[in-house]
N, C-alpha and C positions, 0 to 999 in steps of 0.2 A: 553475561548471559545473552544469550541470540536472542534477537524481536522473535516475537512469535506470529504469525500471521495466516489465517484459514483464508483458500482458494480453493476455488475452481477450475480442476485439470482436468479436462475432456482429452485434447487430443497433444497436450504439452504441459510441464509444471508452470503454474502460476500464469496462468490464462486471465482469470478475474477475482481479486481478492474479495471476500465476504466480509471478512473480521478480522480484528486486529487487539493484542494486549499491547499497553503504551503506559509504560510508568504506574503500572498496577490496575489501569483502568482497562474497560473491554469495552468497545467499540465497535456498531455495525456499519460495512459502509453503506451508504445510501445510494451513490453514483461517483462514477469515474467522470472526473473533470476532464482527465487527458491521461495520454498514455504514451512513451518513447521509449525505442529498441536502441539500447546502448552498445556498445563493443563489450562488456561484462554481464549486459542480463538485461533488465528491463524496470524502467520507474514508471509507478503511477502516481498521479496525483488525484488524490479522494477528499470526497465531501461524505461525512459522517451524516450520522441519526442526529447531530448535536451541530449541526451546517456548521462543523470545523472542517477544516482542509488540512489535511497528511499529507507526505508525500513520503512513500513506501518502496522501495526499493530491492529488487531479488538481483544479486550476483550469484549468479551461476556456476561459478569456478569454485569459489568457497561454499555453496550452497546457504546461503544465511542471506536475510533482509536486514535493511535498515529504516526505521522510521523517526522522521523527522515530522517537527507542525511546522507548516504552514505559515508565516509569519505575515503575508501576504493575504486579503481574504479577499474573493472575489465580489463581484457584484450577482445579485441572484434574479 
């Protein structure tokens, strides 16, 4: 099953993700940590409502994201 993941597309798909389902659960993001333009699409790394970190991922060829936690947690 493809991750699911709600954005905000003004003027391109997947400009700034909102929300996200992850292993049954729904998640809002809170802020974008960081952001890189890859040769396939584009990965964020988010801090949740729940100050967990994702890292979310849209390929663009395939049209489908990947979401990964975080393993790593930042200092706030």
């Amino acid at each position: 099953m493809a991750e699911q993941v709600e954005c905000r597309s003004d003027w391109r798909y997947a400009q700034r993700p909102l929300a996200f389902t992850w292993q049954g659960t729904h998640y809002q993001v809170k802020e974008i940590v960081a952001e890189q333009r890859t040769p396939n699409g584009i990965d964020f790394l988010v801090r949740t409502n729940q100050a967990e970190l994702f890292q979310l991922g849209y390929y663009k060829n395939s049209n489908q994201w990947n979401i990964q936690l975080h393993t790593c947690k930042e200092s706030t």
